[in-house]
C-alpha positions in Angstrom: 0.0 0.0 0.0 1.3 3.4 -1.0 1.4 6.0 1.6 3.3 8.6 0.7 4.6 10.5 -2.4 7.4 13.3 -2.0 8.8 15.4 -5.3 11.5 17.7 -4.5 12.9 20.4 -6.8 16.3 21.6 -5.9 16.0 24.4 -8.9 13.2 25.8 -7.1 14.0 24.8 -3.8 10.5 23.4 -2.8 8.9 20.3 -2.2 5.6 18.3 -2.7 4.3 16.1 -0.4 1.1 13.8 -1.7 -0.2 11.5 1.2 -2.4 8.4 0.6 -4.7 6.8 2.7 -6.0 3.0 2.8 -8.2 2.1 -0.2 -9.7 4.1 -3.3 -7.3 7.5 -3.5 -9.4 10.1 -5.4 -7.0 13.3 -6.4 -9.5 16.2 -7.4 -8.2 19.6 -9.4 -9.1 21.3 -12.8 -7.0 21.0 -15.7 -2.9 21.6 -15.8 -3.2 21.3 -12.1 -0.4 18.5 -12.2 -3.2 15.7 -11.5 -1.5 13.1 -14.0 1.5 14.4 -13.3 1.4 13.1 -9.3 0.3 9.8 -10.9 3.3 9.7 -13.2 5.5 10.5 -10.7 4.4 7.3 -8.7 5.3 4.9 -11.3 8.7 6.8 -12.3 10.1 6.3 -8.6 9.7 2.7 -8.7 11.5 2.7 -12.3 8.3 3.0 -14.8 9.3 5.4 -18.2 6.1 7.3 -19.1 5.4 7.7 -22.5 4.5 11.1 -21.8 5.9 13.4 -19.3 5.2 17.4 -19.2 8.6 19.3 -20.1 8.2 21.7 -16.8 7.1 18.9 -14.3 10.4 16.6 -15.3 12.7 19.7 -15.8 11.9 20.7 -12.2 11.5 17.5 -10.4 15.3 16.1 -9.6 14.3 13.4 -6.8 11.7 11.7 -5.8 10.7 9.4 -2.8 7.8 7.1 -2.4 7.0 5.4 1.3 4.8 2.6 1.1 4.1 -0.8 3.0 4.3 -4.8 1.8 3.0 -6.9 4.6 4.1 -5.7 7.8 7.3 -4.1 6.4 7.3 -0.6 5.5 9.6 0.8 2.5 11.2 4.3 1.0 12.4 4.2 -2.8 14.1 7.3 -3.7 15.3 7.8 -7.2 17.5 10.8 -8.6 17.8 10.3 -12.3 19.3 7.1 -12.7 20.0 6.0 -9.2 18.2 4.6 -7.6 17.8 3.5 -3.6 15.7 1.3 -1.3 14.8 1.7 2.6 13.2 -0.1 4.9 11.3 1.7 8.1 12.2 -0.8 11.2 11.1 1.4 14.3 11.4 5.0 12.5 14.6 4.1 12.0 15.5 3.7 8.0 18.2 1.5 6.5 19.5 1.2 3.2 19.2 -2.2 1.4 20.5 -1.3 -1.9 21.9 1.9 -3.9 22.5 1.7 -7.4 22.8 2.9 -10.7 22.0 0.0 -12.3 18.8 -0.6 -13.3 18.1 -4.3 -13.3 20.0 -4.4 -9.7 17.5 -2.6 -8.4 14.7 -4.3 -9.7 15.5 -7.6 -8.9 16.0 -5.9 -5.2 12.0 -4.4 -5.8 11.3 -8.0 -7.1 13.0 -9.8 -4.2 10.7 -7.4 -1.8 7.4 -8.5 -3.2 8.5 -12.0 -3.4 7.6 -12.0 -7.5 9.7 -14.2 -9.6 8.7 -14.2 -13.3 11.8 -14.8 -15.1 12.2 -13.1 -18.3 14.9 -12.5 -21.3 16.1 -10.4 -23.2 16.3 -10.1 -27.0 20.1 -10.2 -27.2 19.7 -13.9 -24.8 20.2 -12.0 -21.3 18.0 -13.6 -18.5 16.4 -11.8 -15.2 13.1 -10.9 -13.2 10.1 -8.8 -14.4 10.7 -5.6 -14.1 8.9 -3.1 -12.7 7.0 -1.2 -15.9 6.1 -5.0 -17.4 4.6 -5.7 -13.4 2.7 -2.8 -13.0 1.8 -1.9 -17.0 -2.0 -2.8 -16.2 -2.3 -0.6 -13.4 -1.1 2.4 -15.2 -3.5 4.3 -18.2 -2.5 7.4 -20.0 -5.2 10.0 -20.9 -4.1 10.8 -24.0 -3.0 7.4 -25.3 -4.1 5.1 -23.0 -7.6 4.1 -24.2 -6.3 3.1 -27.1 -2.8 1.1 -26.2 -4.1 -0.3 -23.3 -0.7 -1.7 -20.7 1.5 0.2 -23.2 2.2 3.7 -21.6 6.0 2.8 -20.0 8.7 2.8 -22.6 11.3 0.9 -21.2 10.1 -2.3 -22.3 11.2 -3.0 -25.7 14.2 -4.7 -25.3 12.3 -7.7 -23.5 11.6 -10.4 -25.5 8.2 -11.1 -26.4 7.0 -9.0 -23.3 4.0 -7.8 -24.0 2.3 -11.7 -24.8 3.8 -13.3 -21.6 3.1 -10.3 -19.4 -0.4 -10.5 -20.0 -1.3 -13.9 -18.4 1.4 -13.5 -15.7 -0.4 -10.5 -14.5 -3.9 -11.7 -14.9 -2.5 -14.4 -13.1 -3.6 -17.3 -15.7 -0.3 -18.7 -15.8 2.5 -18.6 -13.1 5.9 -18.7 -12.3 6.9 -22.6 -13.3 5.5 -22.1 -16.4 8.0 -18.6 -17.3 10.9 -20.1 -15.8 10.2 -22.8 -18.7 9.8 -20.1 -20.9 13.0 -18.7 -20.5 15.0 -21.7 -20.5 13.1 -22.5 -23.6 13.7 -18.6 -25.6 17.9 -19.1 -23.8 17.6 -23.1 -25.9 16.2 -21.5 -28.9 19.0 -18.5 -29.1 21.5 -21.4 -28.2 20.5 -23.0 -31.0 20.2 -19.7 -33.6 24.1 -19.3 -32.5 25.3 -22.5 -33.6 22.9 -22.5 -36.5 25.0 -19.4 -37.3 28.2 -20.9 -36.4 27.5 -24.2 -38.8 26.5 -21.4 -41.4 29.8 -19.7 -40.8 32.3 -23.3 -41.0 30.1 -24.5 -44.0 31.0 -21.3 -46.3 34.9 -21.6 -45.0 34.7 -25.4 -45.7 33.5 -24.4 -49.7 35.8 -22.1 -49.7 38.7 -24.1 -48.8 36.9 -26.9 -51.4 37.3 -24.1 -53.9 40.7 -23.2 -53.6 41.7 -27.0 -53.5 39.9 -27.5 -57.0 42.0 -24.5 -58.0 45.4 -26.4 -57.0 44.3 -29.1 -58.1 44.2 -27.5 -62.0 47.5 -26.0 -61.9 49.8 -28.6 -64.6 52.5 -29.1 -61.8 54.5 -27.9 -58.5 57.4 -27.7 -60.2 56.5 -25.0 -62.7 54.7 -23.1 -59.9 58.2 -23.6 -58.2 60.1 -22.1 -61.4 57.5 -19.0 -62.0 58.4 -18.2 -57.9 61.7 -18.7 -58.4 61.8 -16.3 -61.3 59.6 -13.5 -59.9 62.1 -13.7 -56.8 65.0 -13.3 -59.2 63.5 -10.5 -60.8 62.6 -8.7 -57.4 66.3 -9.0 -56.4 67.4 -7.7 -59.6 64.9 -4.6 -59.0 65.8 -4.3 -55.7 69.2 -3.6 -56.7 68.5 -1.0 -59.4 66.6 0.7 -56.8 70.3 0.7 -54.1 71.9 2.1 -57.4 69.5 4.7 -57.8 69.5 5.9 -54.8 73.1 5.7 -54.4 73.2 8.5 -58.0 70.8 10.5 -56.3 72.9 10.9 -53.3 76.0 11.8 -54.7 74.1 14.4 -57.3 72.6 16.1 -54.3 76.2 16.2 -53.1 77.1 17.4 -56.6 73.9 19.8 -56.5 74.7 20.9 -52.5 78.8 21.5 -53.6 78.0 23.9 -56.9 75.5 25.8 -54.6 78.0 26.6 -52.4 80.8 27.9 -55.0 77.7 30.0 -56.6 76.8 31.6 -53.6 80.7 32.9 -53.1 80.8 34.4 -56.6 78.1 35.6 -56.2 79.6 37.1 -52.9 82.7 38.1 -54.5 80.9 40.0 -57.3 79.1 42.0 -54.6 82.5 42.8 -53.3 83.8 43.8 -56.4 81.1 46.0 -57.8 81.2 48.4 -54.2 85.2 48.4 -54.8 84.8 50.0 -58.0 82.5 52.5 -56.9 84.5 53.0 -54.2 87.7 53.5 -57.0 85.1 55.7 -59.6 84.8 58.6 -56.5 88.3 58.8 -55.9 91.3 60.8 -57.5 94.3 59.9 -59.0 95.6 57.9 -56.5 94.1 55.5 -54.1 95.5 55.2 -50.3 95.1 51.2 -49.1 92.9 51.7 -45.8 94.6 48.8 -44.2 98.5 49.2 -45.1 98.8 53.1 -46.4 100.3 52.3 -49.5 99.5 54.6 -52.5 98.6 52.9 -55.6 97.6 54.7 -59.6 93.7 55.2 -59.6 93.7 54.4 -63.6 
């Protein structure tokens, strides 16, 4: 029995607090009051994806926390985002039995609570317990879609294999849990068997192939003219091989020759510059020229 539902909004800094009493709940309010939205809230603490969830109520909402009683034991799930925890109230003193990120941890913990054991699989072979949007998909209807996909308002269910057909009877309680765990051994027997199907698929094809390239061999005239074509392709690679060392070794020494011829270039080209400022030099003086380093006169002609 649920009896309690609290919404807290750090953005806003506020809280909600919805309390329920024993039997028929009745929650009364015109529209965009945030009626469905109290509902939707419910089923998203205990790990239930709505369908449809108003932009402001999820934007603001970051945690919520849902106190209700199984039995004579009394529990608090809280959830923030992803995580999810799980308290039990034993003499107003709560206790943490399991904090988690992971979803199916958690639900097996829900599961293990309200002693329900419906094994199911997923479609990539993976087996576990109902969760909780396949367990409580009946009690849940949308008012905009609802009516018309009756038990199919919670989105995170389509990765189950086959969930919607062997949900039904569980829940109605036509069929129960012996018959499931059957189930899944069967759908784990069947994938088992669609893998080596695939793997005999797989060795077949590499079996023809190998066939093929046998028949292949087996039309070549003889080994010892594949022997001779190998021998003379490796003769002729060695031959290339060494054209290539030769090559290489001209293009080193003409990059020497090339590196070398630079050099001498750039000092006539240097001692032109020199030249051409010392006749200058020679065209503004008179007669005679005076060396600036030894002081000996020399004919300016």
């Amino acid at each position: 029995m649920i009896r309690k539902l609290i919404v807290i909004s750090q953005s806003e800094s506020r809280s909600l607090e919805v309390p329920f009493e024993k039997g028929l709940n009745i929650i009364l309010g015109g529209n965009k009051t945030g009626k469905s939205s109290i509902i939707k809230s419910i089923f998203t603490t205990l790990g239930c994806e709505c369908k449809r969830v108003e932009a402001d109520w999820k934007k603001l909402v970051s945690t919520y926390l849902l106190f209700f009683k199984y039995g004579e034991r009394q529990f608090c799930i809280v959830r923030q985002d992803k995580k999810f925890q799980i308290f039990e109230n034993i003499n107003n003193d709560f206790s943490c039995i399991i904090e988690t990120n992971a979803f199916h941890e958690y639900s097996n913990c829900l599961m293990d609570i309200l002693e329900i054991k419906m094994p199911c699989i997923s479609k990539d072979g993976k087996q576990f317990n109902i969760t909780p949007p396949l367990l409580f998909r009946f009690q849940y209807i949308d008012q905009d879609e609802g009516w018309s996909k009756i038990a199919d308002s919670f989105k995170n269910v389509a990765y189950i294999k086959d969930w919607k057909a062997n949900t039904n009877k569980y829940v109605c309680g036509y069929l129960d849990d012996s018959y499931y765990a059957l189930q899944a051994q069967k759908a784990e027997h069947i994938l088992e068997k669609d893998d080596k199907k695939k793997e005999l698929n797989y060795n077949q094809s590499f079996v023809s192939r190998i066939t093929s390239t046998l028949t292949q061999i087996e039309n070549i005239e003889s080994v010892e003219e594949v022997t001779t074509d190998i021998e003379s392709l490796l003769a002729k690679a060695e031959e290339l091989r060494k054209m290539q060392f030769s090559y290489n070794a001209e293009m080193t020494v003409l990059e020497n020759d090339i590196y070398i011829n630079q050099h001498k270039l750039h000092i006539v080209e240097h001692n032109l510059i020199e030249t051409k400022k010392d006749i200058e030099y020679a065209m503004t003086q008179e007669d005679e020229l005076i060396c600036p380093f030894c002081g000996t006169i020399y004919s300016n002609g």
